[in-house]
N, C-alpha and C positions, 0 to 999 in steps of 0.2 A: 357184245356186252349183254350180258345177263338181265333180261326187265324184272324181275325178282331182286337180285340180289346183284345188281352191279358193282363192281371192283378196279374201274379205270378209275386213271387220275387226270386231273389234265391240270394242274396248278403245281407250282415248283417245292410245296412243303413235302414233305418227311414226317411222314403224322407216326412214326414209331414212338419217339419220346410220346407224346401224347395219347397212345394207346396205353404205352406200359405206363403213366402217373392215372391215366383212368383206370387202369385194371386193381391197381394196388388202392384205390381209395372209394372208400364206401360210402360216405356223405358229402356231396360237391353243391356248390352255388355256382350257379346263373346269372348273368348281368350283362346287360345292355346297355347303351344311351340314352342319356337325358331326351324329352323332346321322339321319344319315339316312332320308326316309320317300321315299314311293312318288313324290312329286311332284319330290323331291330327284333323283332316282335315274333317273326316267323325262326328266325334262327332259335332265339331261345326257348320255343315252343317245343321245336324241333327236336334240339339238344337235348331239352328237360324229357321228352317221352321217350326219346331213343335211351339215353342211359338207365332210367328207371326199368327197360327192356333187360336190362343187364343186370337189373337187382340193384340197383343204387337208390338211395334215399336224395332228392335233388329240390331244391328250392331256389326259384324262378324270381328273381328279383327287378325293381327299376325306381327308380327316384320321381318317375309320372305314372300316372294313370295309362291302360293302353286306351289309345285314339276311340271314340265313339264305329271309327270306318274300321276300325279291326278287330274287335270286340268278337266276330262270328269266328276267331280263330279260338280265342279262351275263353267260351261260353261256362267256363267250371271256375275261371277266376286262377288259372295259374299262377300267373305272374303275380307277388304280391309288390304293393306300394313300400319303402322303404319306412316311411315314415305310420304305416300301421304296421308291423312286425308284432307277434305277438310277444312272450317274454320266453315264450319256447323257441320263435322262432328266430330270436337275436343270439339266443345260446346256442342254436342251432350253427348260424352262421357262424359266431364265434369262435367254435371248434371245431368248422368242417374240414375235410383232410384237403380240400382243392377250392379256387375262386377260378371261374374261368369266366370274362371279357367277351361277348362278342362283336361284332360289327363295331368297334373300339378297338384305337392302338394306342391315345394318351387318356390316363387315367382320368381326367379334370372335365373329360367330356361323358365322365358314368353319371356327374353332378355330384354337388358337394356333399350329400351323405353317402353315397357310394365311395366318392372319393376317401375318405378318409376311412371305409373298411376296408380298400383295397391298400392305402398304404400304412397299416399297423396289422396285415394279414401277416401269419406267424410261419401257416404251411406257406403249398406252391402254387405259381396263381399261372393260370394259359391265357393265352390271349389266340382269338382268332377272329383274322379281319384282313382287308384287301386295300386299307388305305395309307398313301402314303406316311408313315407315324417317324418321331425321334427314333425309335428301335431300344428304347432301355427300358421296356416296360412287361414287368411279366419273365417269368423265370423258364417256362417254354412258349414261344411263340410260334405261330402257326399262320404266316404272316407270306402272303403273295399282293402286291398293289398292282397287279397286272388282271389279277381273279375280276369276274365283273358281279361277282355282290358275294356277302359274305356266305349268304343261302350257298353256294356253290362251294364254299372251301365246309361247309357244315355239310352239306350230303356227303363230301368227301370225307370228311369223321366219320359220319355212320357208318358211310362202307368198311373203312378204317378199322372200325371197331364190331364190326360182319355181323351188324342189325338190318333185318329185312327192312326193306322200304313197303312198311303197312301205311294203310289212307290215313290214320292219324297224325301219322310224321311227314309223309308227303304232302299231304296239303300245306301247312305253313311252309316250309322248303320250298315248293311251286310259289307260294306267295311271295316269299323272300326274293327268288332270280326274279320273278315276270316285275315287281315293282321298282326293283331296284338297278332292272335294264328297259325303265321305260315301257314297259312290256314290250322288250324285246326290241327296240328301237335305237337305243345309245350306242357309240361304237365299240364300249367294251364288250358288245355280245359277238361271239364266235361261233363254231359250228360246237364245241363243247357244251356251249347253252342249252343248246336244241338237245343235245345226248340228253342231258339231266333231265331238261325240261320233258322231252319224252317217254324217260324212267319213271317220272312223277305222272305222268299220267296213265303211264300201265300201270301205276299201283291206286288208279282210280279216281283221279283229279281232274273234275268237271271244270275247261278252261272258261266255255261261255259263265258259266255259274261265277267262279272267279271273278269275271271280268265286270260282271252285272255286282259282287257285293264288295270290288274296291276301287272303280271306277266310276260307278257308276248312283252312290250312294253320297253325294255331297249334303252338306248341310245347308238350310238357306241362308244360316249367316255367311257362309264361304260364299255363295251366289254374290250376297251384298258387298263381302270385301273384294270381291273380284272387280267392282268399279270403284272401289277406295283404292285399289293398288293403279287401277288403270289412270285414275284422276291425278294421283301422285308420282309415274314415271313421269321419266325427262328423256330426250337423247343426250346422247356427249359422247367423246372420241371421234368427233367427225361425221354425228348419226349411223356410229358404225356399232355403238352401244345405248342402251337403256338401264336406267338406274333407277329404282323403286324404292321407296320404303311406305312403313306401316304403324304408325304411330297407337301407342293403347287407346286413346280416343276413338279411331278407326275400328279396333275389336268392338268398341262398348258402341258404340253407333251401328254395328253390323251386328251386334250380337251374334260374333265369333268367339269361337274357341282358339287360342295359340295352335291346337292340331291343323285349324283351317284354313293356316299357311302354308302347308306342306306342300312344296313345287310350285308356290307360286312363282318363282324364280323363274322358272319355264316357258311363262306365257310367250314371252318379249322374242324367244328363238324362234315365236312363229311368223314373224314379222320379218319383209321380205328382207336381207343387208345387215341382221344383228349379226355382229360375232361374239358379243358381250353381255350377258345379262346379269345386275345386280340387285339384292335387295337384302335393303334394313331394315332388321325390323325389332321397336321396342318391347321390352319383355318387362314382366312385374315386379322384378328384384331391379330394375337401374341398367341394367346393363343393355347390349341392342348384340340381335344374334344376326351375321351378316350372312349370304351364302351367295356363291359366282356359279358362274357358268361360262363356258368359250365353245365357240363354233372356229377357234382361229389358233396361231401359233402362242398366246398369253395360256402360261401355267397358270390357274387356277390354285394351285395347291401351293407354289411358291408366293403368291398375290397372298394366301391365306398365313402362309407362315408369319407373315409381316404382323399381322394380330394377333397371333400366339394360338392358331387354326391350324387344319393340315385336310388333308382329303385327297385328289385326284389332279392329271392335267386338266381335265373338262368340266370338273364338277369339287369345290370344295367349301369348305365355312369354316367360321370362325366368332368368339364372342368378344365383342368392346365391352369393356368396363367407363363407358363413358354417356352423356346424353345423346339422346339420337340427331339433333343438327350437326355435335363434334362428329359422332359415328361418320355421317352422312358426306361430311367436308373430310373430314383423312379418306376413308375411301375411295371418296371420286380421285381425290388427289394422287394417293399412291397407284392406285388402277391409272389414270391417267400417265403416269408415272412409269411405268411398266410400257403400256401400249407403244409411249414417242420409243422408250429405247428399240421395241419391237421394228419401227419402223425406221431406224438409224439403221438398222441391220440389214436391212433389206437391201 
C-alpha cells in the first residue's frame, strides 16, 4: 500500500456509482448526526476538504453545534449550524446537485431540520455509514455494518476518488477510526484499522497529540456528571448488567453540556461481570436518547430497533418520545426481555 496515495479496500462497497455521481456534480452537502461525535465530525471534515481538492463547492452542515472536545478539528468553523444558514446558503443547499449523509443510514437521526431537507431533496442523495440501517435510504448507498467506523469507509472515498491523503484531511479521518474504535480497542478493529490508521499518520498525524486534545480534554461539568451517572446506575439481569440514566436536573447541577455524555454508557464495561451496559438520558425537547452496549450474545442493535433506533451488535441507540421514568421502565423491561430468551437458548 502506497503511504501517499493508498488504493486498498477492505470494506464490501463499490464506491464506483459514488465516484461517477461525484464527478458529475459540482455543488454537494455534507451532513451528519444530530448529537454529534468524533466520527460524525471528522468524516464530514474529511469529506468536505477532500472534494473541495477536486474543485467542488461543498457545505458542511449539522443540526448541533460541533462538541467543545472537537472544536480543534474546525478551528475555521466548517461545518455550519443548520438553523444559522445564511439566505445564500439555504439557496445553496437548495439546489446542490448531491446531499450526502454520513455516519447516518435513517434520515430522522440527521434531526428534524435536516430531516426534512433530506426528504424534499430533488437531486441524489449518498449515504455513507457502517450501521446497521432499514436500507431505503438514499439513492446510492455506500453502506458496510461490518466497517468499524464510518472514518474507514470515508478514507475509502478519498482514495476512491484519488485525493492525496494531505494532513488536513487525515487528521479528522485518524480522528473518526481512533474514536469511533475506542481508540483502537472495540472488536470491530481489525488489522485493516491499523492499515489506514498508519496511512493517516504517514501523511502526518501526531497520535499522542490526538490523544491528549480528545481524550484527554474533559470539561469539569462531565467530571461532575460522572458521579450523577454513578449515583443513578442500578444492576439488573442478574448483576450481570447496569442501567443508567441522566435526568436535565443532573446536566443543570453539573453544569454539563448534552456533548458531556458522550460514552458515558461505557463506564459500567469496566466493571468486573457487566455484559450489559445502558443509559437514559433526558434531552430538552421531551424526549430521552437511550444508547446499549453488550459484552455478550444480546444484539444491541435489534434491542434498539424496538425504539425505532438501529446501530451495531455491541453498540446501538435509539430516541423515546416519552418521559424519562416511562423511558427508563420499557427499557429495563424489554432489555430484560431479550436477555431471559438469550438464556432459554442456551
Amino acid at each position: 500500500m502506497s503511504e501517499t496515495n493508498p488504493r486498498a479496500q477492505w470494506s464490501a462497497v463499490d464506491w464506483t456509482p459514488f465516484v461517477e455521481l461525484t464527478n458529475a456534480s459540482n455543488n454537494i452537502v455534507v451532513c451528519g448526526h444530530i448529537r454529534p461525535d468524533g466520527d460524525t465530525i471528522g468524516c464530514s471534515l474529511a469529506l468536505k476538504r477532500a472534494l473541495e481538492k477536486l474543485g467542488k463547492t461543498v457545505l458542511a452542515i449539522n443540526g448541533y453545534d460541533v462538541p467543545p472536545g472537537l472544536r480543534f478539528l474546525d478551528e475555521k468553523n466548517e461545518i455550519r449550524r443548520i438553523v444559522e444558514l445564511t439566505d445564500e446558503e439555504k439557496s445553496f443547499l437548495e439546489s446542490a446537485d448531491a446531499l450526502i449523509a454520513v455516519d447516518v443510514s435513517v434520515f430522522q437521526q440527521l434531526g428534524p431540520d435536516a430531516t426534512s431537507i433530506f426528504e424534499s431533496f430533488k437531486n441524489k442523495i449518498v449515504v455513507i455509514d457502517h450501521h446497521q440501517g432499514d436500507g431505503n435510504c438514499g439513492d446510492v448507498r455506500c453502506v458496510d455494518s461490518h466497517a468499524d467506523s464510518a472514518g474507514s469507509l470515508v478514507f475509502e472515498a478519498v482514495a476512491a476518488l484519488g485525493v492525496p491523503l494531505t494532513y488536513d484531511v487525515a487528521l479528522p479521518l485518524y480522528v473518526a477510526i481512533a474514536t469511533d474504535t475506542g481508540m483502537f480497542r472495540f472488536s470491530a478493529t481489525k488489522s485493516g484499522t491499523f492499515e489506514r490508521a498508519a496511512a493517516l499518520v504517514a501523511a502526518g498525524v501526531d497520535v499522542a497529540e490526538v490523544y491528549r486534545l480528545t481524550m484527554e480534554q474533559d470539561s469539569f461539568g462531565r467530571f461532575k456528571l460522572l458521579g450523577a451517572v454513578a449515583t443513578n446506575s442500578e444492576r439488573f439481569l442478574g448483576n450481570r448488567g447496569v442501567f443508567m440514566s441522566l435526568s436535565l436536573r443532573d446536566f443543570d447541577q453539573a453544569g454539563a453540556l448534552p456533548s458531556d455524555s458522550e460514552d458515558l454508557v461505557n463506564e459500567p464495561l469496566s466493571v468486573a461481570g457487566t455484559e450489559v451496559a445502558i443509559i437514559a438520558i433526558e434531552q430538552r425537547d421531551g424526549s430521552v436518547k437511550a444508547s446499549f452496549r453488550s459484552r455478550c450474545a444480546l444484539d444491541c442493535s435489534m434491542l434498539a430497533k424496538e425504539f425505532g433506533g438501529g446501530g451495531h451488535k455491541k453498540a446501538a441507540g435509539a430516541t423515546l418520545f416519552m418521559d424519562l421514568p416511562s423511558a427508563c421502565a420499557a427499557l429495563r423491561a424489554k432489555t430484560e426481555e431479550y436477555y431471559a430468551a438469550l438464556s432459554r437458548e442456551k
